[in-house]
Backbone as CSV, one residue per row, in Angstrom:
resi,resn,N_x,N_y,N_z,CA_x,CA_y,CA_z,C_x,C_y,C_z
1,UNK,-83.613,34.562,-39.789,-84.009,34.117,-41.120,-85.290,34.847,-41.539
2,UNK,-85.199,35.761,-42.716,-86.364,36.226,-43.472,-87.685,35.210,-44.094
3,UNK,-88.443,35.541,-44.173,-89.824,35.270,-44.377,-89.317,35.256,-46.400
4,UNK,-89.447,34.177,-46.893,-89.081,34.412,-48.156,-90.513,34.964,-49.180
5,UNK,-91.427,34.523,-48.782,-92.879,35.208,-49.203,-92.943,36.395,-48.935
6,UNK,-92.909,37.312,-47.906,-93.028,38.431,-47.097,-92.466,39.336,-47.937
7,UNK,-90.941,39.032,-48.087,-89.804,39.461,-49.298,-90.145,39.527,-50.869
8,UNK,-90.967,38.317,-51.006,-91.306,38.818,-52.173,-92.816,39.217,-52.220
9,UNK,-93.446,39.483,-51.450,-94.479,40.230,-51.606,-94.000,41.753,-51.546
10,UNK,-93.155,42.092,-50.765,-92.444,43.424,-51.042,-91.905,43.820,-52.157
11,UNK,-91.490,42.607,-53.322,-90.846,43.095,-54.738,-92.006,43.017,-55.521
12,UNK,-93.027,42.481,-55.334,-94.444,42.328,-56.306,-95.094,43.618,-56.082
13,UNK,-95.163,44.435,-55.004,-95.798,45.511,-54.590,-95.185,46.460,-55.391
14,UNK,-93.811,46.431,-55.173,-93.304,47.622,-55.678,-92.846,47.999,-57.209
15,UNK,-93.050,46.545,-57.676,-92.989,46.211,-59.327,-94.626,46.861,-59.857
16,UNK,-95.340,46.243,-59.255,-97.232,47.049,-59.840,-97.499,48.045,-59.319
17,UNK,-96.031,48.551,-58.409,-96.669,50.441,-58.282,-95.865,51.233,-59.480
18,UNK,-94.862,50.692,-59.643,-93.463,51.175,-60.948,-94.527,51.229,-62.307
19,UNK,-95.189,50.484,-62.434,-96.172,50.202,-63.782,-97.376,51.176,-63.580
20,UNK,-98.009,51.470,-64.787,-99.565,51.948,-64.903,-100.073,50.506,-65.079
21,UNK,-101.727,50.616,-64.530,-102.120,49.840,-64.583,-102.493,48.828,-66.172
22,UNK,-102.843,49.185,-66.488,-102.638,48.573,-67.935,-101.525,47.978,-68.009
23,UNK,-100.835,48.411,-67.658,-98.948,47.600,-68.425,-98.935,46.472,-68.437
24,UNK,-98.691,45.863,-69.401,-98.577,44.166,-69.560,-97.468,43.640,-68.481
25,UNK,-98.174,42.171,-68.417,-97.487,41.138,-67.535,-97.402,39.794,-68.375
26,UNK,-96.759,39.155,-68.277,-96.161,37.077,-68.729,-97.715,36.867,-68.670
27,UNK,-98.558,37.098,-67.815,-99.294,36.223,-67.613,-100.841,36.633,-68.724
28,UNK,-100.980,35.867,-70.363,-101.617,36.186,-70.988,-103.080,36.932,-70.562
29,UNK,-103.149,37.934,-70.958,-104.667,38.128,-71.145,-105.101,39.692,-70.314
30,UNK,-103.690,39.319,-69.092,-103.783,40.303,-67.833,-102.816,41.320,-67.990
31,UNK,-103.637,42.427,-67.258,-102.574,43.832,-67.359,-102.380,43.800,-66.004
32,UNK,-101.135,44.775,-65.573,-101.076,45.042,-64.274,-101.853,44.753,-63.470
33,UNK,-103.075,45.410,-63.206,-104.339,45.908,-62.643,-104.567,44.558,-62.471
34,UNK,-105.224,43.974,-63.056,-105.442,41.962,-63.419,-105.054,41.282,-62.088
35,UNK,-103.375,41.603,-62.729,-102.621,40.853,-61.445,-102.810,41.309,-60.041
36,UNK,-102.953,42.603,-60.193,-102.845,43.157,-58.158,-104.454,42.677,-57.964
37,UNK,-105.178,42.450,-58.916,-106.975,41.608,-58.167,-106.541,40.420,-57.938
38,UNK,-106.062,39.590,-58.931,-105.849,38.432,-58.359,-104.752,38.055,-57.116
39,UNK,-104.259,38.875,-57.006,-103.221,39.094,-55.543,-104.396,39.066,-54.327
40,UNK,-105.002,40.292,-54.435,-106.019,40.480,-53.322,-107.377,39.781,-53.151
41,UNK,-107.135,39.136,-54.527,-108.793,37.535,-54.097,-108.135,36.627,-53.311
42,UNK,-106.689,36.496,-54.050,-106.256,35.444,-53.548,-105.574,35.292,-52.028
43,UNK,-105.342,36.333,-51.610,-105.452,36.924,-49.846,-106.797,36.651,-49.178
44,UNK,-107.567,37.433,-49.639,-108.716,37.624,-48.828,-109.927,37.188,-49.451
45,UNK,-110.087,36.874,-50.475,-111.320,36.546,-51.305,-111.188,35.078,-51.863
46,UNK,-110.512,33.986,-51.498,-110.040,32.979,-52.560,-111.252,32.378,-52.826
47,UNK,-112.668,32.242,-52.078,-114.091,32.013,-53.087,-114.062,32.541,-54.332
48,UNK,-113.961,33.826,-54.348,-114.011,34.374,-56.519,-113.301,33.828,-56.952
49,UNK,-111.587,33.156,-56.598,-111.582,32.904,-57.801,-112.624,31.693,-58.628
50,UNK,-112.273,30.300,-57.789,-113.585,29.804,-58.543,-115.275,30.059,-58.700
51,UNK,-115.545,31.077,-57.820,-117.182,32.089,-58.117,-117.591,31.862,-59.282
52,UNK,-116.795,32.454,-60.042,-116.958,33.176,-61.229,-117.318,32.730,-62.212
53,UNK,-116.748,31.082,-62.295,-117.435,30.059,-63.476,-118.682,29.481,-63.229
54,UNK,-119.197,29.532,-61.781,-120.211,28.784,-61.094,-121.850,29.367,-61.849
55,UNK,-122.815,28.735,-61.874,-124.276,29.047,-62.344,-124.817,29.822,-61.357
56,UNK,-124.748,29.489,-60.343,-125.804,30.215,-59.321,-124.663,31.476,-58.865
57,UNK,-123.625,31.262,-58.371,-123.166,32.639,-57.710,-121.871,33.340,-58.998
58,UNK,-122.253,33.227,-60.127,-121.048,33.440,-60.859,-121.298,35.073,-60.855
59,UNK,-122.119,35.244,-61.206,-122.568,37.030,-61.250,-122.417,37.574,-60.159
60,UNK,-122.211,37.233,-59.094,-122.345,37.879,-57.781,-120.896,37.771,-57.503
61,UNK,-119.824,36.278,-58.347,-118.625,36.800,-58.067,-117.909,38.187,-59.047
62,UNK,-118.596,38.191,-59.692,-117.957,39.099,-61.197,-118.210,40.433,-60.881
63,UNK,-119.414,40.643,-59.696,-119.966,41.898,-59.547,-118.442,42.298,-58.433
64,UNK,-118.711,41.100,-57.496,-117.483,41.913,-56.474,-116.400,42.178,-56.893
65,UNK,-116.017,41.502,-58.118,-114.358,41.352,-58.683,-114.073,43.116,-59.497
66,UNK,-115.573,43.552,-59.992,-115.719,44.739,-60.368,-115.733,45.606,-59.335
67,UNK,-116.407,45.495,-58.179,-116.300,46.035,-57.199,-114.640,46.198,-56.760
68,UNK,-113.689,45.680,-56.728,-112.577,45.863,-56.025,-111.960,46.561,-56.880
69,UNK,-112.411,46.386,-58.627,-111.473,47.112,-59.381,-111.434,48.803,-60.078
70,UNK,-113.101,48.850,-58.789,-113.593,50.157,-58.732,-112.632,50.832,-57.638
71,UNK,-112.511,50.390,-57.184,-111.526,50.699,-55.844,-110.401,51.652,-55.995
72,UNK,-110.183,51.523,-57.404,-108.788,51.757,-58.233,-107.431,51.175,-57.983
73,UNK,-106.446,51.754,-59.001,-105.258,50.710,-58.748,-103.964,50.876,-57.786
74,UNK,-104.574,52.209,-57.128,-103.638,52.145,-55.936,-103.786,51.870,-54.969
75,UNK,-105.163,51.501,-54.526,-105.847,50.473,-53.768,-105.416,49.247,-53.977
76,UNK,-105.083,48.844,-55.067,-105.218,47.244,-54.741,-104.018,47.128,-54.844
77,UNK,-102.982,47.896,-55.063,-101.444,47.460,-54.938,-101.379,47.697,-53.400
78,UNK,-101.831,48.686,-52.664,-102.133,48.697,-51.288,-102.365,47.701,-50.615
79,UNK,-102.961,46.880,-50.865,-104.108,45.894,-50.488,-102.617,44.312,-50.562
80,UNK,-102.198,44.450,-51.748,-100.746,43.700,-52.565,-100.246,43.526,-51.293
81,UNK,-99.611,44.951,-51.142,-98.602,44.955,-50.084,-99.190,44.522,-48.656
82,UNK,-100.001,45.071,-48.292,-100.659,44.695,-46.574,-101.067,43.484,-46.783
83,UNK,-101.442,42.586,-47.661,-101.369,41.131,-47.398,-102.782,40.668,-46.948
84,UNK,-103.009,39.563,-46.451,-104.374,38.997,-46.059,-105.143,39.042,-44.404
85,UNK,-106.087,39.170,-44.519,-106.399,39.696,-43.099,-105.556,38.464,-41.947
86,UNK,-105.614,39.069,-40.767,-104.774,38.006,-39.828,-105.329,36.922,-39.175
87,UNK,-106.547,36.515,-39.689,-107.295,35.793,-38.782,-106.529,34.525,-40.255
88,UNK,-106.209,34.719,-41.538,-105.895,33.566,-42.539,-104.524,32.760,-42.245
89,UNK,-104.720,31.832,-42.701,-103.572,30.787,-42.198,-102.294,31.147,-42.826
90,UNK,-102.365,32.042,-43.898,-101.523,32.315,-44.795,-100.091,33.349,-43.718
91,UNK,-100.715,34.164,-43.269,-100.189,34.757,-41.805,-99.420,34.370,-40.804
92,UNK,-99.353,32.755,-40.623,-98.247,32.170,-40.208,-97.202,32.271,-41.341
93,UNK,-95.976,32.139,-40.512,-94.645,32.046,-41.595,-94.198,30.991,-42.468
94,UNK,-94.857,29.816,-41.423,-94.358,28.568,-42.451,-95.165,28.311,-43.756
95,UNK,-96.379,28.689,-43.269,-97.513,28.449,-44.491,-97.294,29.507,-45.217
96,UNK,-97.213,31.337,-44.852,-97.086,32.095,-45.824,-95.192,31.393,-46.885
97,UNK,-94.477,31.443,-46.384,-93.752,30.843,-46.927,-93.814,29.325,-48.319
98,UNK,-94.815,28.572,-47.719,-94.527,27.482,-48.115,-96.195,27.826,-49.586
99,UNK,-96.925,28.900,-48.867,-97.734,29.362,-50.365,-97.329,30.484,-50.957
100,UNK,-96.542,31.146,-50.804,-96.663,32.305,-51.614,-95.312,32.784,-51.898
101,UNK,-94.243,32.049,-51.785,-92.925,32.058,-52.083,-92.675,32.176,-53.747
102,UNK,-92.691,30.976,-54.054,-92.714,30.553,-55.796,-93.994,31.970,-55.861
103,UNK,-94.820,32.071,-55.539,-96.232,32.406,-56.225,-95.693,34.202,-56.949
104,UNK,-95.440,34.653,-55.149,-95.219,35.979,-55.510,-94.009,36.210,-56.342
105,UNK,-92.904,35.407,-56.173,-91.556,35.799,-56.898,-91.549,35.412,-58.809
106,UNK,-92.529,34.481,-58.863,-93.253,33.942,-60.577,-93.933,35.777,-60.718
107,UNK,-94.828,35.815,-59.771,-95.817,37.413,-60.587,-95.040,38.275,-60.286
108,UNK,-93.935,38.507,-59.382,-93.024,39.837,-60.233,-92.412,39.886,-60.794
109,UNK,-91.631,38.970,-61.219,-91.074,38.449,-63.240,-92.192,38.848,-64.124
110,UNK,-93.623,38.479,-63.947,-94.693,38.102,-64.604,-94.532,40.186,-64.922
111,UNK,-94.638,40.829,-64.182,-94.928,42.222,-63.959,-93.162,42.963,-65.043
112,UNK,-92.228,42.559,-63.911,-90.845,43.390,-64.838,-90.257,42.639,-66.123
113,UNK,-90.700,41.667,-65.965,-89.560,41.002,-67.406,-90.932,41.238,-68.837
114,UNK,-91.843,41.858,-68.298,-92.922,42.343,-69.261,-92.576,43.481,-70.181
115,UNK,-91.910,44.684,-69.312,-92.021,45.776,-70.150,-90.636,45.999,-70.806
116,UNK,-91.333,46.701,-71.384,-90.364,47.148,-72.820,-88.974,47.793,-72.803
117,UNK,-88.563,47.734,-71.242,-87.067,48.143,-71.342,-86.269,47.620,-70.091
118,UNK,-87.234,46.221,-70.025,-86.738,45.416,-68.746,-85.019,44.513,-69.587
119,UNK,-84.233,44.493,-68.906,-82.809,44.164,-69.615,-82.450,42.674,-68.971
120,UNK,-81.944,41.531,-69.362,-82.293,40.599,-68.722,-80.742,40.376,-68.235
121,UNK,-80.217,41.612,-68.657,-78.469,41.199,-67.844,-78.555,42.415,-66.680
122,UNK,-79.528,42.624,-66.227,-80.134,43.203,-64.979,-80.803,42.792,-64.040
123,UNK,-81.117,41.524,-64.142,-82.238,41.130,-63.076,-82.059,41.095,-61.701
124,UNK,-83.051,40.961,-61.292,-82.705,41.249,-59.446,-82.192,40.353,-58.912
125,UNK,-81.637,41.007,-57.147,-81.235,39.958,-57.314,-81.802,38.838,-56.344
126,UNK,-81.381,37.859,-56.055,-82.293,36.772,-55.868,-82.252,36.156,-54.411
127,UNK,-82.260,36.346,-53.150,-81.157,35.452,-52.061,-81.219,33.657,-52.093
128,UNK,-80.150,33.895,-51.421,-80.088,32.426,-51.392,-80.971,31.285,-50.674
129,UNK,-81.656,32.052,-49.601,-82.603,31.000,-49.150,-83.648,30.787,-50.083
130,UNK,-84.244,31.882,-51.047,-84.964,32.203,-51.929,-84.646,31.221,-53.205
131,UNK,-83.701,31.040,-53.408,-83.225,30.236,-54.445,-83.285,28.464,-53.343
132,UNK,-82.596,28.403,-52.579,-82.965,27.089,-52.326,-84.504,26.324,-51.711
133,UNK,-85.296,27.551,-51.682,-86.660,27.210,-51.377,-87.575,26.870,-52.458
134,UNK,-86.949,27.663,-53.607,-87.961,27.323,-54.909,-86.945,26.156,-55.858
135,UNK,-86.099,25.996,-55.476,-85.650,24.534,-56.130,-86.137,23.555,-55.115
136,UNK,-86.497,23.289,-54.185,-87.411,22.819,-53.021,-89.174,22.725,-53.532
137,UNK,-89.199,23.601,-53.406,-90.574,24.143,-54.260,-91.335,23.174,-55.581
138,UNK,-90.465,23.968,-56.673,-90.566,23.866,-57.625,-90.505,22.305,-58.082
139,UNK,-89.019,21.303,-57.662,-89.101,19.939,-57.717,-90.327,19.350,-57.599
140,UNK,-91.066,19.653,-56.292,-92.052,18.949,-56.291,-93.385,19.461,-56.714
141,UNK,-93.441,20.623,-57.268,-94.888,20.977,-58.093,-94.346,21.663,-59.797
142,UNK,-93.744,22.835,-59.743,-93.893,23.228,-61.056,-92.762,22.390,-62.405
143,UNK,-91.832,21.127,-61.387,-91.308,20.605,-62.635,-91.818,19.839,-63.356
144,UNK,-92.786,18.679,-62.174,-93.227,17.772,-62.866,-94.543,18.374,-63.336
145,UNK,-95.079,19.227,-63.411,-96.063,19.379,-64.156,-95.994,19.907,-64.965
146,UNK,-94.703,20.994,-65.753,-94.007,21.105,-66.466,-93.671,19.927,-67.590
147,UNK,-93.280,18.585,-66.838,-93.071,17.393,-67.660,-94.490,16.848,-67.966
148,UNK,-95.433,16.753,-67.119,-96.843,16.432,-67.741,-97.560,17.073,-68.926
149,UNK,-97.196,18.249,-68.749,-97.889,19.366,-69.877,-97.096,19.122,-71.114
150,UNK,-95.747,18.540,-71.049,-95.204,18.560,-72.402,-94.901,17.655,-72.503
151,UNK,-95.347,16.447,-71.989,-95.150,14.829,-72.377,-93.590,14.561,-72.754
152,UNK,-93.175,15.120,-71.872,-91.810,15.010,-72.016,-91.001,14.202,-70.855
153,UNK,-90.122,13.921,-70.651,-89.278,13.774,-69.545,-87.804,14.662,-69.614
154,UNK,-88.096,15.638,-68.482,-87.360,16.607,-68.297,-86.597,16.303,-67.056
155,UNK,-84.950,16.772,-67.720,-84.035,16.289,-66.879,-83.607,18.159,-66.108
156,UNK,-83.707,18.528,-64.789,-83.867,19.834,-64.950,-81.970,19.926,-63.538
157,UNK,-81.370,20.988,-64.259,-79.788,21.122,-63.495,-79.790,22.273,-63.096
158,UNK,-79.327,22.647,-61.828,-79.266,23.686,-61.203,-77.730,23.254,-60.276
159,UNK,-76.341,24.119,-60.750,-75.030,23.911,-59.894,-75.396,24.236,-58.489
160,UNK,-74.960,23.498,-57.733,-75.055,24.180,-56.435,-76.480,23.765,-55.961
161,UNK,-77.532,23.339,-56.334,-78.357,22.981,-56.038,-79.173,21.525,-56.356
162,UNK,-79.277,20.675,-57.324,-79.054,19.943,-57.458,-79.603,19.358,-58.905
163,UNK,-80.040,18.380,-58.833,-80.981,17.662,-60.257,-81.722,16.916,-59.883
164,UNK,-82.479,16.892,-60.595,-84.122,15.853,-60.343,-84.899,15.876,-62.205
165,UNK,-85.423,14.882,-62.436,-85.750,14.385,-63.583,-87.091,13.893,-63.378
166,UNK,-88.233,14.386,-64.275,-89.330,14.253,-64.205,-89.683,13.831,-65.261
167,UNK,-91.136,12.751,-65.771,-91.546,12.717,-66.497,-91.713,11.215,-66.777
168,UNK,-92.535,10.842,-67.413,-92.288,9.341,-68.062,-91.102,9.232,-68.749
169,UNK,-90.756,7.844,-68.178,-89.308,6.933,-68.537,-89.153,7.199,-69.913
170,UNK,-90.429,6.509,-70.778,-89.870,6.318,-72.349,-90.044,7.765,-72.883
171,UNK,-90.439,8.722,-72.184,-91.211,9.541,-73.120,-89.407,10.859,-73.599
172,UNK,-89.574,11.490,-74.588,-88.375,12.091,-75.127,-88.106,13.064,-73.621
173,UNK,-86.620,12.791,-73.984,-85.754,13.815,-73.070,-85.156,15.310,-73.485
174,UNK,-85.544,16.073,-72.177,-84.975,17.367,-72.789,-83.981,17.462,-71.444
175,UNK,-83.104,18.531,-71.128,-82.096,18.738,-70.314,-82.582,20.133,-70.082
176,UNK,-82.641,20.654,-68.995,-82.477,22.062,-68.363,-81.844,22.875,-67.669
177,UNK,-80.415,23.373,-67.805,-80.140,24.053,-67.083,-80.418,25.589,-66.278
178,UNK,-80.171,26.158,-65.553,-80.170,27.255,-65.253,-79.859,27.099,-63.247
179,UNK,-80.403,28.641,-63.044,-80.288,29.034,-61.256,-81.981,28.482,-61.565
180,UNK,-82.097,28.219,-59.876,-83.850,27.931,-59.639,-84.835,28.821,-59.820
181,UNK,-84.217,30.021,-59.499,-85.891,30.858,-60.238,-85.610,30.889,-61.650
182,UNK,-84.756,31.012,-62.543,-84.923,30.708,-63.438,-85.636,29.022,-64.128
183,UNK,-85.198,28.389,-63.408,-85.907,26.937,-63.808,-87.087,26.962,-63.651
184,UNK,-87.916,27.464,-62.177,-89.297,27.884,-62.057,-90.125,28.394,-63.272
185,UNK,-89.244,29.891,-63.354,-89.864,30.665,-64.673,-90.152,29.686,-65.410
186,UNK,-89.263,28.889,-66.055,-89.350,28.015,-67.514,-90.362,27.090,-67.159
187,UNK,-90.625,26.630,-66.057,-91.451,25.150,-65.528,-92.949,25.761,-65.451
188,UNK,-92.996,26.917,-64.979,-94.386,27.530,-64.766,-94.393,28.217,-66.113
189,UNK,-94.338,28.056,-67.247,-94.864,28.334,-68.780,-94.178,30.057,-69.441
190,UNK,-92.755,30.067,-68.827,-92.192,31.868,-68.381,-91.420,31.226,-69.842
191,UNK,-90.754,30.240,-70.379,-89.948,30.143,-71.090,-89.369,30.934,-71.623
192,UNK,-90.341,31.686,-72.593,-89.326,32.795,-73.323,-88.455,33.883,-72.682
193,UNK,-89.082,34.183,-71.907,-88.300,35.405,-70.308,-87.292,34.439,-69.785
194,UNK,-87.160,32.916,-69.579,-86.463,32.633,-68.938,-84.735,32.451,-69.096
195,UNK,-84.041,32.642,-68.334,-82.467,32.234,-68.401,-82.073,31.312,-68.476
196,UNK,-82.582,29.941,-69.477,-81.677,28.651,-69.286,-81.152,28.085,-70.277
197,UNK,-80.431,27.320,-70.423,-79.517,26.299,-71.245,-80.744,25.102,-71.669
198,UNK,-80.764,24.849,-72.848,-81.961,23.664,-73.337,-80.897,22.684,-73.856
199,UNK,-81.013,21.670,-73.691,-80.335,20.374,-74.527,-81.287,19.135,-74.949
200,UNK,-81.482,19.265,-76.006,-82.285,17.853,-76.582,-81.402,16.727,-76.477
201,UNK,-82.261,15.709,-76.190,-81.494,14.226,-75.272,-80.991,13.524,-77.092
């Protein structure tokens, strides 16, 4: 059995080497480049990310975050791919698995379903442990917070995998179909990129 993180840290690598750095990604605000820093804080640096808002060490995180992006961008897709030093917990399989599964397979959608001649009756393809790990996943973090963010109660369907319904009782119902990384996409704020069936209750 494959490492389903591992796997998709191999399609995130090779999606932000396919791109110039600039090239837009899903994820507002960030270009390529963006994403492969926050890949490699979030390996080896996960102090910056919250540094950076802080009073006393915020400048000292902003300096290093510049520092890595001096590095340039084939460095840090480098950095993408080789992963977090081995002394991090992330390095075991169950934990790299159980953090960076959903994470990495959300930012390389975030990276290909960005550019301008990505075709969506092309997409990659997906395995099956991969798909039953992030309907696993996803149930218990990106649906219901999905239903929190939109005060909704979301009824979310995946054939072959199953259903689960989130949200306050009274609050309006929507229906979701699709496959699980597609449901992910839509639950983690991908909507418009995403592949699913909507039904108002």
């Amino acid at each position: 059995m494959s490492s389903t993180a591992s796997e998709q840290r191999k399609a995130l690598a090779s999606a932000l080497r396919a791109v110039a750095p600039d090239a837009p990604t899903l994820c507002e605000g960030w270009a390529a480049e963006d994403l492969a820093v926050h890949i490699v804080i979030r390996d080896s640096r996960p102090d910056l990310l919250v540094g950076q808002g802080l009073p006393v060490v915020g400048a000292k995180a902003r300096n290093a975050i510049a520092s890595l992006k001096a590095e340039g961008y084939e460095y840090l897709v480098d950095r993408v791919s080789i992963g977090p030093p081995s002394y991090f917990p992330q390095t075991i399989e169950p934990v790299n698995d159980a953090m960076n599964s959903a994470e990495f397979y959300i930012h390389t959608e975030d990276v290909l379903r960005a550019q301008h001649d990505f075709d969506p009756h092309q997409r990659r393809d997906v395995s099956e442990e991969l798909r039953k790990r992030l309907w696993k996943q996803s149930s218990m973090s990106f649906f219901p917070m999905a239903a929190r963010k939109q005060n909704r109660r979301i009824s979310f369907f995946s054939p072959g995998y199953g259903a689960t319904t989130r949200g306050p009782a009274t609050a309006p119902l929507v229906m979701v179909h699709g496959a699980p990384e597609e449901l992910t996409l839509w639950a983690a704020g991908r909507a418009d990129k995403a592949e699913v069936d909507i039904t108002e209750a």
